[in-house]
Backbone bond lengths (Angstrom), bond angles and torsions (degrees), N, CA, C in turn:
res aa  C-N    CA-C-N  psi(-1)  N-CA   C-N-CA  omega(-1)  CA-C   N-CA-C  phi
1 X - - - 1.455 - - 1.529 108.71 -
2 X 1.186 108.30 125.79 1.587 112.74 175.77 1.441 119.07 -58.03
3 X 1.517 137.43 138.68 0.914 144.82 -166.04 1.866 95.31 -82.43
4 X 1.445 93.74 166.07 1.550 95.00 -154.38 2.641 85.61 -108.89
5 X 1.281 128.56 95.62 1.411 113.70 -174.81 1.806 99.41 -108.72
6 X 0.900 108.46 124.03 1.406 109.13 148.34 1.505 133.32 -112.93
7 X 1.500 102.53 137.33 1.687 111.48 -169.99 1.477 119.40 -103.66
8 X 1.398 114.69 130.26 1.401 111.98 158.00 1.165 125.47 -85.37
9 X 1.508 134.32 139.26 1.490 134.31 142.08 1.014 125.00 -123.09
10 X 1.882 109.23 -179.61 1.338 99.28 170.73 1.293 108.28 -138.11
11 X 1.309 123.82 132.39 1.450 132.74 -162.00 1.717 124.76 -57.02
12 X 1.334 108.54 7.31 1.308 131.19 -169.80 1.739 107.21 -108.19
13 X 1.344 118.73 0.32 1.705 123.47 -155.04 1.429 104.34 -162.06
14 X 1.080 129.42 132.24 1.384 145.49 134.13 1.919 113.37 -6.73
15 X 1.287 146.15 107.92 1.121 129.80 152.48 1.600 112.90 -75.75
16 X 1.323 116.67 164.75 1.916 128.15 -179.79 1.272 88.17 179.31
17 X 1.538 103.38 145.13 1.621 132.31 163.74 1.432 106.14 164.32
18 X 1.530 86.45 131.95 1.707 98.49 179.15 1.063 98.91 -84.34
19 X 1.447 110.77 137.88 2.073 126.44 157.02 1.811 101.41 -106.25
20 X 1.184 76.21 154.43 2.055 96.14 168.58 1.713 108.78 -112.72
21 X 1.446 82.05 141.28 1.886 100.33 -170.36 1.399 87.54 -100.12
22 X 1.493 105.36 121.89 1.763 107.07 178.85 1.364 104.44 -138.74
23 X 1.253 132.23 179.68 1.498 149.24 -168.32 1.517 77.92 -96.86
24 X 1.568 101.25 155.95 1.049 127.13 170.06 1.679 136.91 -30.63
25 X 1.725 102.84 -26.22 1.324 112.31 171.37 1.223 117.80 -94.56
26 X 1.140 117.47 32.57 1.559 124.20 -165.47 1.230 147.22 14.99
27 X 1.800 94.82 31.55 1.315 113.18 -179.57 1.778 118.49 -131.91
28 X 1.126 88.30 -5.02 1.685 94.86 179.08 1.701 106.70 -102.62
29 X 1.366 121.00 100.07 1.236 116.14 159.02 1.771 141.17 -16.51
30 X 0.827 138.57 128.69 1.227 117.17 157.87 1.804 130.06 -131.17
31 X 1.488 125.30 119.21 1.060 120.74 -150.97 1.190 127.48 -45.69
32 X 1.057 116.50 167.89 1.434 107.35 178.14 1.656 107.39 -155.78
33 X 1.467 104.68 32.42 1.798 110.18 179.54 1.706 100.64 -66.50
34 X 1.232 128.04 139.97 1.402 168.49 151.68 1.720 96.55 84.48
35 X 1.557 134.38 27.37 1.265 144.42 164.00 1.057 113.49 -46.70
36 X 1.727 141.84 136.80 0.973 139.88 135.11 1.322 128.70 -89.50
37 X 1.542 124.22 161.92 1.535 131.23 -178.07 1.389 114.53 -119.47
38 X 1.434 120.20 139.44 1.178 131.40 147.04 1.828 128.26 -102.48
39 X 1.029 117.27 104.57 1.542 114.96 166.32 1.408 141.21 -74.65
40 X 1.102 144.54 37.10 1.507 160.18 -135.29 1.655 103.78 -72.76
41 X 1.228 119.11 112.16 1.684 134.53 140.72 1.256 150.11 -82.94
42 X 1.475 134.54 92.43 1.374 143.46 -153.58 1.499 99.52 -137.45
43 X 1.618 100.70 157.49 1.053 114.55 -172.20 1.361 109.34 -81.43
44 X 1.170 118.53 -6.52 1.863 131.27 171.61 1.744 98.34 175.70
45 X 1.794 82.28 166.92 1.303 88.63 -168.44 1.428 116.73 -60.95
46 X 1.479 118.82 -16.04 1.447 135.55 -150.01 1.502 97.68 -83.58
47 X 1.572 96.74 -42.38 1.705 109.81 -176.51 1.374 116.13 -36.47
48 X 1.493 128.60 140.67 1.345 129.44 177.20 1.693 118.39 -93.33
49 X 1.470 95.36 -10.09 1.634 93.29 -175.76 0.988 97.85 -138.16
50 X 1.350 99.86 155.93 1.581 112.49 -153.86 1.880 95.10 -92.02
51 X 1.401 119.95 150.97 1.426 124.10 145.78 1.618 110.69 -54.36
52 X 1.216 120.30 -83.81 1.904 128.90 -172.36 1.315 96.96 -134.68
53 X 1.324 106.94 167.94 1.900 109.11 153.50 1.702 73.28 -156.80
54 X 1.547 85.18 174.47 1.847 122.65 -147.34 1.817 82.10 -139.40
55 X 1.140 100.26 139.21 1.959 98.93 -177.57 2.007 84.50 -137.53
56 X 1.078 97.39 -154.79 1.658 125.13 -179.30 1.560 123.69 -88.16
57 X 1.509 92.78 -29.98 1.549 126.01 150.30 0.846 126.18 -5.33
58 X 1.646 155.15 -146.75 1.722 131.81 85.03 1.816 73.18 -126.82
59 X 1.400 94.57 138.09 1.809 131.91 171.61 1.940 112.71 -114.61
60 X 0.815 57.73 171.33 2.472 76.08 164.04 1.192 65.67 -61.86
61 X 1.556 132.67 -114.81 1.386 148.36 -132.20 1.381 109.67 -28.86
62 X 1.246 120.32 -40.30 1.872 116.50 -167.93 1.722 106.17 128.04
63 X 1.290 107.17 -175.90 1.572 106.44 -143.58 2.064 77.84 -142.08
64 X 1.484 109.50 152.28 1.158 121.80 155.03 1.575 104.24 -129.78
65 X 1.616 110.42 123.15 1.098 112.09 -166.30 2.137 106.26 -131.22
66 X 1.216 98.47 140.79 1.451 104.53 -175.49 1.879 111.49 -59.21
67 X 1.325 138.20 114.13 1.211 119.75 158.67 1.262 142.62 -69.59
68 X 1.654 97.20 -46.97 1.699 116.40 174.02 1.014 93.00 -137.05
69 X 1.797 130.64 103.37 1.579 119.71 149.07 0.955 149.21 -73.46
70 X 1.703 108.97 1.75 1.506 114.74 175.75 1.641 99.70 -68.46
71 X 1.918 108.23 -45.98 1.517 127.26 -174.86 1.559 124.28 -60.11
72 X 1.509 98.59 -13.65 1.484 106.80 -160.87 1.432 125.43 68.96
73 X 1.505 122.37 26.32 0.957 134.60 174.47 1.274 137.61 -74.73
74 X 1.658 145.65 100.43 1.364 134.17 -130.91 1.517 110.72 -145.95
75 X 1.012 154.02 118.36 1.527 158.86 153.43 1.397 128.75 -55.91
76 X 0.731 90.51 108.93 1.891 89.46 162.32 1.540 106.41 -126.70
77 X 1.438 65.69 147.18 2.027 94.52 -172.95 1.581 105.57 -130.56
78 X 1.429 116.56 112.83 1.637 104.95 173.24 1.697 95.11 -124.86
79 X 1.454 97.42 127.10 1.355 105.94 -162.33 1.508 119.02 -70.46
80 X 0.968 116.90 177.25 1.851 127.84 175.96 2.019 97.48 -57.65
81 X 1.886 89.62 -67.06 1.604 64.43 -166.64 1.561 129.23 -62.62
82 X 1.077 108.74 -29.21 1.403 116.49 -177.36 1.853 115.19 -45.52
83 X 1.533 95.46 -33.87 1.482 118.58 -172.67 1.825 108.02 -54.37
84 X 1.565 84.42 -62.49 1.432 107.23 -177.92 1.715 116.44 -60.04
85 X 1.330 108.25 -14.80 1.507 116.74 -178.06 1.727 119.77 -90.30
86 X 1.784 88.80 -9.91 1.240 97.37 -177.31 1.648 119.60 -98.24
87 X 1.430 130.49 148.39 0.957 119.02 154.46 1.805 145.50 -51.81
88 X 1.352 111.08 118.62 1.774 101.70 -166.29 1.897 102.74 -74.24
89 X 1.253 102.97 143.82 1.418 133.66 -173.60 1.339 114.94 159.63
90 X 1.329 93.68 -141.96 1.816 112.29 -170.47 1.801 105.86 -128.41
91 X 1.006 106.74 98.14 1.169 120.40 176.43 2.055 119.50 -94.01
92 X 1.691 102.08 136.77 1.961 94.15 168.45 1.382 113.90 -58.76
93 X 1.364 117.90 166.16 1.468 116.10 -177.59 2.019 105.34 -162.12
94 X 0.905 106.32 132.25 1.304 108.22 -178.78 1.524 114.96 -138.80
95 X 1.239 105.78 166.92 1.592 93.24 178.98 1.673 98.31 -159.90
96 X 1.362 99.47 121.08 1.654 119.78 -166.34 1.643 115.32 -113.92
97 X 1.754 133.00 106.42 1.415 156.40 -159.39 1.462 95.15 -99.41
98 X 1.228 108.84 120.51 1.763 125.19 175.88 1.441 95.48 -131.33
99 X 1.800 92.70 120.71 1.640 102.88 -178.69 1.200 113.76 -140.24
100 X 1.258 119.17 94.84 1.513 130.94 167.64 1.969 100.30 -8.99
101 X 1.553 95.53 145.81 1.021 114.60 150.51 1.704 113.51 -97.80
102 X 1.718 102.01 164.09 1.306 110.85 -179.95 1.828 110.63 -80.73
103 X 1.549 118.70 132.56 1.441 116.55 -168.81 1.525 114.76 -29.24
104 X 1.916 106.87 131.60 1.045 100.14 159.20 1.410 107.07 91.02
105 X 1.693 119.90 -21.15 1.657 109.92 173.73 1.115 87.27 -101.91
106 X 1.558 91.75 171.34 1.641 125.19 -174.47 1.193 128.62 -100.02
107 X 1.293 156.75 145.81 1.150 113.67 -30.84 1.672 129.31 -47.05
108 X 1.205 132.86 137.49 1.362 106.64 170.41 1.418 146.51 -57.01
109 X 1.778 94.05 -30.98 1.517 101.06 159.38 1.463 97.01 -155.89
110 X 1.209 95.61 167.57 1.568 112.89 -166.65 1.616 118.89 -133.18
111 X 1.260 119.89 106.44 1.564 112.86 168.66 1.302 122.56 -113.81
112 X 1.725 100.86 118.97 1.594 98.92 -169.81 1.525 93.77 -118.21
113 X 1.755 117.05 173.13 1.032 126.00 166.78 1.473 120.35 -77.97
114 X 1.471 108.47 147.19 1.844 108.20 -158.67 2.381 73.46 -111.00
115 X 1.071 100.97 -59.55 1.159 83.82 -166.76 1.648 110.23 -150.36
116 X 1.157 143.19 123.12 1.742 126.89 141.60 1.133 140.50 -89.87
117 X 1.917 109.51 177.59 1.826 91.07 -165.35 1.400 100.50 -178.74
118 X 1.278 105.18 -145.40 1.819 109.08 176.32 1.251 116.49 -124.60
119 X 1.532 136.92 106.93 1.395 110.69 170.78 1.558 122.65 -78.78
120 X 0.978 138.42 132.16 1.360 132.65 -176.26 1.785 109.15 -100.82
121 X 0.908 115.41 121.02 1.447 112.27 -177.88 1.842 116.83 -126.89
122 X 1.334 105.92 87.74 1.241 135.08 -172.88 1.666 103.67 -59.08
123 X 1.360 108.52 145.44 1.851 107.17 161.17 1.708 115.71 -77.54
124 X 1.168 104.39 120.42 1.467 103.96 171.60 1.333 118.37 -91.06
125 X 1.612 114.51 148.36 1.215 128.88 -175.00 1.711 128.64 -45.18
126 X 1.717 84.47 -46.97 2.268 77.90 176.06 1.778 103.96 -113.02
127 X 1.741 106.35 59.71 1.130 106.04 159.52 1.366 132.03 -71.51
């Protein structure tokens, strides 16, 4: 079951902070060497089009980038401008981990949900 994160920002600044992808007891790592990310923003879940998403990429929008993959260690960065492009409220937010299998096992790849939530994206002061 996907963990439930919600984020604040503020449309005036850059967001970044690494999270750890762990087993259920929230202490056991789980790898995440050659993983990719998807970050998805909508105005609800119902919504058909997305606000932004943030991939592995790096875009205008921002970059989710691996720190420690033995640790499960992961970054996200959603940039200033992207911030400022967005509307302030309460926005859906999800975030979806696609991780190769090793050659030849099954499934070949797998994308599950790491976590969803709310992003909230506030007006900042020296916008």
């Amino acid at each position: 079951m996907p963990a439930q994160v919600n984020i604040t920002v503020e449309n005036d600044a850059d967001f970044y902070q690494v999270f750890q992808y762990t087993l259920p007891d929230g202490a056991t790592p789980i790898s995440i060497l050659s993983a990719t990310f998807l970050f998805g923003v909508r105005r609800s879940l119902a919504d058909t089009a997305m606000l932004f998403s943030v991939s592995s990429t790096l875009s205008a929008a921002g970059q989710i980038q691996i720190v420690d993959g033995p640790n499960g260690k992961f970054g996200l960065w959603l940039a200033k401008a992207q911030m400022q492009k967005s509307p302030a409220g309460i926005w859906s937010q999800s975030m979806i981990i696609t991780q190769p299998a090793a050659p030849g096992a099954f499934p070949p790849t797998l994308s599950t949900p790491i976590w969803g939530g709310s992003l909230t994206i506030n007006l900042g002061a020296s916008r």
